[in-house]
FIZA-41646 format. One record per residue (C-alpha): z, y, x; residue in one letter. Coordinates in Angstrom, 1 decimal, decimal comma, padded with zeros to 4 digits, m for minus. Layout:
<rs>
Z:Y:X:A
...
</rs>
This chain:
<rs>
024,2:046,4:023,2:X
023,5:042,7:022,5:X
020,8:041,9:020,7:X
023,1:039,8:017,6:X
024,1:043,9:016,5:X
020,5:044,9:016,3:X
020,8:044,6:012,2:X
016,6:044,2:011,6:X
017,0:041,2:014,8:X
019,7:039,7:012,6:X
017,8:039,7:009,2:X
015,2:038,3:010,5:X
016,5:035,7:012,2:X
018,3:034,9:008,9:X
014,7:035,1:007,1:X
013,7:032,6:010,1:X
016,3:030,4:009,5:X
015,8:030,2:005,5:X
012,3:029,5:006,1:X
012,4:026,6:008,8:X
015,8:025,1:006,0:X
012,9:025,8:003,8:X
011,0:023,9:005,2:X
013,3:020,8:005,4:X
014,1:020,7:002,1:X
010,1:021,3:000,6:X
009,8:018,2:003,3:X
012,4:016,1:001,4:X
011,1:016,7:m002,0:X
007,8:015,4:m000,6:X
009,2:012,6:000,5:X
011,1:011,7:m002,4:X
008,0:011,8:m005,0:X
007,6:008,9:m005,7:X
011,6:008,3:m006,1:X
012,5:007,3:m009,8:X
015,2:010,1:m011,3:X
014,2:012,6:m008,3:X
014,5:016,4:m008,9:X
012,9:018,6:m006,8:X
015,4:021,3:m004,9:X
014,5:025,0:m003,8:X
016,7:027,3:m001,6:X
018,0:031,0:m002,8:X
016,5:033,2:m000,7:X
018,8:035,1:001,2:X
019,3:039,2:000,0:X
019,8:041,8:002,3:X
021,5:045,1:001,7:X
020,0:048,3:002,7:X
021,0:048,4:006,4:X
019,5:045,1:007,0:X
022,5:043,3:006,6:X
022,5:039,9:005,1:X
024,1:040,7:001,0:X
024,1:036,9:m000,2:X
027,1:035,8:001,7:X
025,6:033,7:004,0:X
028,7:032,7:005,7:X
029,3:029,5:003,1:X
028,0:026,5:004,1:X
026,4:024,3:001,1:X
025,0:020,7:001,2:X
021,5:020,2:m000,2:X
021,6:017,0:m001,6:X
019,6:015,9:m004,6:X
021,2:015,2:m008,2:X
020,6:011,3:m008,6:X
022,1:010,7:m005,7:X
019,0:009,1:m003,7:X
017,2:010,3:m000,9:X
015,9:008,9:002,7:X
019,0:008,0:004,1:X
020,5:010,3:006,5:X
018,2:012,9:005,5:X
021,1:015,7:004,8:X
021,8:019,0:006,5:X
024,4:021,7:005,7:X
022,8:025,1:004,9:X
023,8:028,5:005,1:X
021,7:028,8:002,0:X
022,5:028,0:m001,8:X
020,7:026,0:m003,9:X
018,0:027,5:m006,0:X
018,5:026,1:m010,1:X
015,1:026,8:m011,5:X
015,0:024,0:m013,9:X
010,7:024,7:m014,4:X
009,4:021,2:m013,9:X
008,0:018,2:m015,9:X
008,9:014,9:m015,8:X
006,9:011,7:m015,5:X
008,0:008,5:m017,4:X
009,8:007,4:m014,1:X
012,1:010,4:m014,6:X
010,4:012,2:m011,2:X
010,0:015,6:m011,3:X
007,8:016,7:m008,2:X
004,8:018,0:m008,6:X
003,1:017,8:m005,0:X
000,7:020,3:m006,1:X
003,4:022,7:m006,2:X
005,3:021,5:m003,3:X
002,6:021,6:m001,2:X
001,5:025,9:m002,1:X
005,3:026,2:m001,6:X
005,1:024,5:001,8:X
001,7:026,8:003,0:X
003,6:029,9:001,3:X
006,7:029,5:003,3:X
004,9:028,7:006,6:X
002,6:031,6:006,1:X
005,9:033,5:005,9:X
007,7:032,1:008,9:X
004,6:033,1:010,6:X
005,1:036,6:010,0:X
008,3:036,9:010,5:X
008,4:035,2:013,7:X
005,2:037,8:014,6:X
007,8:040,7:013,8:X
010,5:039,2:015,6:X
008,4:039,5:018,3:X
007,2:042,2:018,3:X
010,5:044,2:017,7:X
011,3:042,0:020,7:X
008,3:043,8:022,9:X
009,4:046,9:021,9:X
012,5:046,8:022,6:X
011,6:045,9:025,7:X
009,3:048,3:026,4:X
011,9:051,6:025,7:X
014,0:049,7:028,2:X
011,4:049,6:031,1:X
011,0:045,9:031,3:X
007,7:045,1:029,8:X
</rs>
């Protein structure tokens, strides 16, 4: 049995792979606060059914690209992941919208959760190998 039909593997490699897209795109809205008419962008995170199996149809791709159209240039990746809408920000005068306080809890949150979801991954991973005799 290969390790890609192991559904809790799967999930959380998809949980890895929102985090470290995540990551990118927490990184971009850093990046782009001081940029006049810059919203900052968040990803869905993904939903998973009861078996472990991803439920948020992560088989689209979507472009993460902010709404005014300027960013560091060549700074876009496609996603498996939507784009999150939460509109809860203030503006400055320039018509920026980061805060880099929040950006920057968001950025220690989702690297705190990376880290323990690549700790389970792991882990699972040991085990697995240990019922088979090879650890």
């Amino acid at each position: 049995m290969p390790l890609n039909d192991i559904t809790s593997l799967a999930a959380l490699r998809t949980r890895m792979q929102w985090h470290h897209e995540r990551q990118r795109v927490l990184a971009e809205n850093v990046a782009n606060s001081d940029t006049p008419n810059f919203r900052p962008h968040d990803l869905v995170e993904p939903r998973f059914d009861a078996q472990g199996g991803n439920a948020s149809g992560g088989a689209t791709l979507a472009m993460i690209r902010p709404t005014s159209g300027q960013s560091i240039a060549g700074f876009e990746a496609f996603s498996h992941f939507g784009q999150n809408g939460n509109g809860g920000f203030q503006t400055r005068p320039a018509g920026n919208a980061v805060s880099l306080e929040d950006q920057m809890l968001q950025v220690s949150a989702n690297q705190i959760d990376y880290a323990a979801a690549t700790s389970l991954y792991s882990r699972s991973l040991r085990l697995l190998k240990m019922a088979v005799g090879k650890a």
